[in-house]
C-alpha positions in Angstrom: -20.9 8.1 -5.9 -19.3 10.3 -3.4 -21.5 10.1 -0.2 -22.8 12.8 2.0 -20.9 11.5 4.9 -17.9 11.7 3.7 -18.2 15.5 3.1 -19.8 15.4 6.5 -16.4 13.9 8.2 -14.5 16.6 6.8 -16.9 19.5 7.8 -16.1 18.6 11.3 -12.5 17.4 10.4 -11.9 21.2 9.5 -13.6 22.0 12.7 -12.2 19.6 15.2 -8.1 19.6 13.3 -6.7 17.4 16.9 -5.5 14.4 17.6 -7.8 13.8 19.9 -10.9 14.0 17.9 -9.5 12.2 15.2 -8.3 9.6 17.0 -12.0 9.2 18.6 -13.7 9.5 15.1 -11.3 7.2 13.3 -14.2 5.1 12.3 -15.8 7.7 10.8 -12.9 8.0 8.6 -12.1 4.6 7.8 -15.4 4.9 6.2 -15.5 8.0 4.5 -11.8 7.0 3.3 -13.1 3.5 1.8 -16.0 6.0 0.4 -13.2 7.9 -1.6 -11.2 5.1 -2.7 -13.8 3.2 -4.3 -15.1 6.2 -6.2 -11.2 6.4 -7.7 -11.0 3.1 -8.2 -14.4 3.3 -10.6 -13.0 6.4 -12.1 -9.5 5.0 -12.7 -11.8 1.8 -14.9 -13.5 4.9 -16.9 -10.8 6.8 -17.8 -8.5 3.6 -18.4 -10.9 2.6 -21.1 -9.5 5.7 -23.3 -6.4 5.9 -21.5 -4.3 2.2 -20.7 -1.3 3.7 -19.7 -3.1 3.8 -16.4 -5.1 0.4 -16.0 -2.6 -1.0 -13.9 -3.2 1.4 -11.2 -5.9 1.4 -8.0 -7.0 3.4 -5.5 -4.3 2.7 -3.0 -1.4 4.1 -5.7 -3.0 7.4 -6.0 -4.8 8.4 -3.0 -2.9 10.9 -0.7 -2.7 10.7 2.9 -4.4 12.8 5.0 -1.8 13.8 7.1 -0.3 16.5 6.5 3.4 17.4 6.4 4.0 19.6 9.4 7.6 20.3 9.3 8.4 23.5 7.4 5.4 24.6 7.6 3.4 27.5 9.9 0.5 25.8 9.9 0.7 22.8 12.6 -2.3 21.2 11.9 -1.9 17.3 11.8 -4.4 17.0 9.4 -5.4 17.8 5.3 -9.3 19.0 5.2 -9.0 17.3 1.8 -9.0 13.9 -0.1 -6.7 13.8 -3.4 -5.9 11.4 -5.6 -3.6 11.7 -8.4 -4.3 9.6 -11.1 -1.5 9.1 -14.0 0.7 6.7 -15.2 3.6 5.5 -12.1 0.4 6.8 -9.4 1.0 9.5 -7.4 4.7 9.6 -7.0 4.9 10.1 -10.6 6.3 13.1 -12.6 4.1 11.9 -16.0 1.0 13.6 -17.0 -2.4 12.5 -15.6 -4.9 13.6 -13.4 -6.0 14.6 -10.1 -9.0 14.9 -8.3 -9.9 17.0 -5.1 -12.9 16.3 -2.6 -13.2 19.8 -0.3 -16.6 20.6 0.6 -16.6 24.3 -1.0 -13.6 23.7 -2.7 -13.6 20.4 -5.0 -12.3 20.4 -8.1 -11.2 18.5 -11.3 -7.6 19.3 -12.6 -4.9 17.4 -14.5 -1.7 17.7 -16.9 2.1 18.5 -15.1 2.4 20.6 -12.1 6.4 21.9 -11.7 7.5 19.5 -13.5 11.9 19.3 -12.9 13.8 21.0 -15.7 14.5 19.2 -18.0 10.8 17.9 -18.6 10.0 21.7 -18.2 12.6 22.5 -21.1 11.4 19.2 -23.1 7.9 20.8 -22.8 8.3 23.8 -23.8 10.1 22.8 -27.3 7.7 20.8 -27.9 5.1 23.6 -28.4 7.6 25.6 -30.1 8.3 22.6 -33.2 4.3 21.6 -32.6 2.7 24.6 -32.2 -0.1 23.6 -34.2 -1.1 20.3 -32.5 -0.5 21.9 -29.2 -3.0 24.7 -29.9 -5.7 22.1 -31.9 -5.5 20.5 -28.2 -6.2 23.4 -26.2 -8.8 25.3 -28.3 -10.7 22.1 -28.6 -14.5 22.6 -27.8 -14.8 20.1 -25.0 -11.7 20.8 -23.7 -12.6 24.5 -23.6 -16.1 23.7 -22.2 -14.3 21.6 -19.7 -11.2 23.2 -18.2 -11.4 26.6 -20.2 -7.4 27.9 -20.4 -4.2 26.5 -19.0 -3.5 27.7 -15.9 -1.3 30.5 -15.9 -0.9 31.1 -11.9 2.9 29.8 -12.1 4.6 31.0 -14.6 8.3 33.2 -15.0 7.9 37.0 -15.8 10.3 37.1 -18.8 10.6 34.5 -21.7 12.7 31.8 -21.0 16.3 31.4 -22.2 16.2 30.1 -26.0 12.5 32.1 -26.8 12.1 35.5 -28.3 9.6 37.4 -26.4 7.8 37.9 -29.5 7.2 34.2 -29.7 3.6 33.7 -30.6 3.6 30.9 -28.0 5.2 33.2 -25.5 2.4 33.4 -22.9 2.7 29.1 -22.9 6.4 28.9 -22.9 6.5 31.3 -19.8 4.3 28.2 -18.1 6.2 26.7 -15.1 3.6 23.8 -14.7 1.0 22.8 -17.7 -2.5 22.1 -15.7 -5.9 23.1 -16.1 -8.6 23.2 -13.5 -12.5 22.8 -13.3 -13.7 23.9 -10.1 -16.9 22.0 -8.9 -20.2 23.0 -6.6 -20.8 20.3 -4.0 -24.3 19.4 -5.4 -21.7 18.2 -8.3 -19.8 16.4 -6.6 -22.8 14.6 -4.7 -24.7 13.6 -7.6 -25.2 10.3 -8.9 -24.0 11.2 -11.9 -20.6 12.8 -10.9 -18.9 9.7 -12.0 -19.5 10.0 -15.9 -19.2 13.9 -15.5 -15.1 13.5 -14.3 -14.5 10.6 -16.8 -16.3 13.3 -19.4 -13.9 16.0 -18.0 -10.7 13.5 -18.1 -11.3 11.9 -22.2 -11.2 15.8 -23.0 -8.0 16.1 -20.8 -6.5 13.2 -22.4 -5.0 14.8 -25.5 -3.5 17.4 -23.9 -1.9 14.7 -20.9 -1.0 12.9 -24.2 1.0 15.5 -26.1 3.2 16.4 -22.1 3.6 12.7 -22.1 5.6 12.7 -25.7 6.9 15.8 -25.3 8.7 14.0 -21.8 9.7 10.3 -23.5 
């Protein structure tokens, strides 16, 4: 289970976003980092036993850095106020459908599927719901699915339908998708409790399908 310190660490992380204080409290994140990586490392055994394409993978092949990409970006903080560890097949560098988990305090969450993925997957995607419009919509109206995520995600998505689609497709709202994901956002006490581990493997079987049907739709 996820411990209170490590939610602690980042609490003062997003506090204290330096250098300096980092550098003095690295052994306060070498252990809230070890914390994080052996609770994906016992989620990627749960969710392996329903899903072997990723029973190859540990901690280390999913798990993001910390530091944060300063660039092109405004923001010149060195560091994330986040752990996240994406978890499919290939680890995080991989385009293929899988899942992800977050660890904010105030901001966790549960999420999975394809975010952006590059054209061609996008365009192999979105024929796929279009020749297996049934199976695509048993996946997402399924009841634990539903109870889990709710809806796809529809935050990134083009304004008119897509060359190829009427926009009287009955799909259209789907095929205007730019990345397939769902999310579950989750209340610390969640996250905290000693049973967090079977609720994400819960949430991830009834994301499996749908991770499924992106992964033929992309072969």
């Amino acid at each position: 289970m996820i411990q209170q310190s490590t939610f602690d660490f980042l609490n003062k992380l997003k506090k204290n976003n330096n250098k300096e204080w980092f550098d003095k409290n690295r052994d306060t994140y070498e252990l809230a980092k070890k914390d994080f990586r052996t609770f994906i490392d016992e989620l990627i055994r749960a969710t392996a036993k329903f899903d072997p394409a990723i029973k190859m993978l540990e901690a280390k092949d999913c798990v993001f850095r910390i530091n944060r990409d300063i660039r092109f970006s405004n923001d010149k903080t060195p560091y994330k106020t986040n752990m996240g560890a994406s978890i499919s097949p290939g680890g995080k560098k991989s385009f293929s459908a899988g899942y992800y988990f977050h660890l904010q305090p105030g901001a966790s969450f549960l999420a999975g599927g394809m975010w952006q993925p590059p054209a061609p997957q996008l365009s192999a995607i979105r024929q796929e719901i279009d020749y297996n419009t049934a199976d695509f919509k048993k996946i997402i109206n399924n009841k634990e699915f539903k109870k889990q995520f709710g809806a796809l995600s529809d935050e990134d998505k083009v304004k008119t339908a897509p060359k190829g689609y009427e926009k009287t497709h009955p799909e259209i709202e789907h095929l205007k998708l730019k990345s397939f994901i769902v999310v579950r956002d989750l209340k610390d006490k969640e996250v905290l409790s000693k049973d967090f581990i079977k609720e994400a493997t819960a949430a991830f079987k009834a994301l499996h399908p749908f991770d499924l049907f992106l992964r033929k739709a992309c072969d």
